[in-house]
C-alpha positions as CSV (number, residue, x, y, z in Angstrom):
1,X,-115.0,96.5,74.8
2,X,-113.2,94.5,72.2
3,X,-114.1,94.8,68.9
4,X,-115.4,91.8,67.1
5,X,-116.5,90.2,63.8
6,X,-120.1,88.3,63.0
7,X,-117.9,85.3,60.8
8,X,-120.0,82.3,59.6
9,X,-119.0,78.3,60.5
10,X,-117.7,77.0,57.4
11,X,-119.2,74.0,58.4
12,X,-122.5,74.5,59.5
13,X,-123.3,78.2,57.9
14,X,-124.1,79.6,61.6
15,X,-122.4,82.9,62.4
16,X,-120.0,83.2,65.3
17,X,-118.9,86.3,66.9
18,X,-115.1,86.2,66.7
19,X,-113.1,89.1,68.7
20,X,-110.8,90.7,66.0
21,X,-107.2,89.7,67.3
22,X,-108.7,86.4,67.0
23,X,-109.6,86.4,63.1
24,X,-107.8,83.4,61.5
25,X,-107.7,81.5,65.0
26,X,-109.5,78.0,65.3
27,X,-112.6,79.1,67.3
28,X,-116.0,77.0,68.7
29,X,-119.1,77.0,66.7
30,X,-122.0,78.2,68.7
31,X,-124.2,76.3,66.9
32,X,-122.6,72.9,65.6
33,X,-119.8,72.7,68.4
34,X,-117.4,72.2,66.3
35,X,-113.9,73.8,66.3
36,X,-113.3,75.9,62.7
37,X,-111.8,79.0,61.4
38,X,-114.8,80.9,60.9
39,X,-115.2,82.7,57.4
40,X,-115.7,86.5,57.4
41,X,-118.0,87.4,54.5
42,X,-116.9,89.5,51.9
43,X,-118.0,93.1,52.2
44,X,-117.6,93.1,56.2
45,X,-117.1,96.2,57.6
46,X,-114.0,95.6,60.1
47,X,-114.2,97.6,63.4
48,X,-112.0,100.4,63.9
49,X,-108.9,99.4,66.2
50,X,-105.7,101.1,67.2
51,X,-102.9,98.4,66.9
52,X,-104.4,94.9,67.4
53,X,-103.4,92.3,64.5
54,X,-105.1,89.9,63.9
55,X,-104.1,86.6,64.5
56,X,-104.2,85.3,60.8
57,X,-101.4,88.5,60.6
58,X,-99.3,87.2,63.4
59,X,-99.4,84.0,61.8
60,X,-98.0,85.1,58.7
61,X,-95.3,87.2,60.6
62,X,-93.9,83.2,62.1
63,X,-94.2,82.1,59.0
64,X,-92.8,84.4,56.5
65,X,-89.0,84.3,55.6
66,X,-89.0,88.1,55.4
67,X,-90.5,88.9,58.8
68,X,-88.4,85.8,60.9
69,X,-85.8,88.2,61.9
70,X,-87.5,91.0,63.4
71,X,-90.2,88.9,64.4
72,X,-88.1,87.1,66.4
73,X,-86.0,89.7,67.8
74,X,-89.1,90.6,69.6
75,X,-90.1,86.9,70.6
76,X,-86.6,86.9,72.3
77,X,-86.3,90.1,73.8
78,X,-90.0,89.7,75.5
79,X,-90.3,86.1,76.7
80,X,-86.7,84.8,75.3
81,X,-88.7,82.6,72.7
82,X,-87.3,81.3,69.2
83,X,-89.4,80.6,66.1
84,X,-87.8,77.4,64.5
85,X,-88.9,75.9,61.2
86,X,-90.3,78.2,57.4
87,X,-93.2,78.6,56.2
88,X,-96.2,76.4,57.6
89,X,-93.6,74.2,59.3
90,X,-92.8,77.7,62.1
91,X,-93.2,76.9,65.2
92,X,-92.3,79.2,68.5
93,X,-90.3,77.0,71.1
94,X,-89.0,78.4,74.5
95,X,-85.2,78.1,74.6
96,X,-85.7,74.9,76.2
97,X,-87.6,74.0,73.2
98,X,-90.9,73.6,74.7
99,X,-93.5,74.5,71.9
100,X,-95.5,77.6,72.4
101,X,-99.2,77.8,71.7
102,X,-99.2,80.2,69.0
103,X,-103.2,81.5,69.9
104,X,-102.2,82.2,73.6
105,X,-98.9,83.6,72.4
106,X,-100.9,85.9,70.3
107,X,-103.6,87.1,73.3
108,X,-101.1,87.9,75.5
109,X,-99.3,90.2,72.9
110,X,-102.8,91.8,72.1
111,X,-103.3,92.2,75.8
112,X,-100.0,94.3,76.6
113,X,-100.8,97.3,75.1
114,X,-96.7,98.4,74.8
115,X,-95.9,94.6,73.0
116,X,-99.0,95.2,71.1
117,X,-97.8,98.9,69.5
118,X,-94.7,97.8,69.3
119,X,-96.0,94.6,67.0
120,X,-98.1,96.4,65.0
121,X,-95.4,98.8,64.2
122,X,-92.9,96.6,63.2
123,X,-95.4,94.8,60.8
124,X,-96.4,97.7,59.4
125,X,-93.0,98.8,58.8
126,X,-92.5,95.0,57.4
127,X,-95.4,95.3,55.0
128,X,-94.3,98.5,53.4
């Protein structure tokens, strides 16, 4: 089973179970319907996981100056992919420069388990 988070709607206040890879991902409200980034409360206990990221994590490995390069390396190697643009602006295009849903780009990381250890360790080894 994949661990998730009880979040709240920052809309409507209604909590919404969000899986863990998926924290920081636009998600639907159970109970207003509509599509938000749900808000974990402070003082959440977060499950225990071996080497998912988040996706508010892999979001800041696009974006981030200091991670582009390695993070990319990756992209390339895996599914010959090219993050273009800084900061907010990064987006993944395909060599053909097709843009890349970043959310199922994410999942299917998350859902190889050698591409998702070897993720997690070059972020860690980023973050240090």
């Amino acid at each position: 089973m994949k661990p998730s988070i009880q979040a709240r709607c920052p809309e409507c206040g209604g909590l919404v179970e969000v899986p863990y890879i998926l924290l920081g991902a636009p998600t639907a409200c159970s109970s207003c319907d509509k599509t938000v980034v749900a808000e974990v409360p402070v003082g959440t206990v977060y499950p225990r996981t071996e080497h998912e990221i988040t996706f508010r994590d892999f979001q800041q490995l696009l974006s981030g100056s200091a991670y582009r390069s390695a993070i990319g390396e990756l992209l390339a190697r895996w599914f010959d992919y090219e993050i273009r643009g800084i900061g907010e602006t990064a987006v993944v295009r395909s060599r053909g420069g097709v843009a890349v849903d970043p959310v199922k780009l994410h999942r299917q990381i998350q859902e190889d388990s050698a591409k998702q250890r070897e993720i997690y360790k070059t972020a860690i080894a980023l973050w240090r």
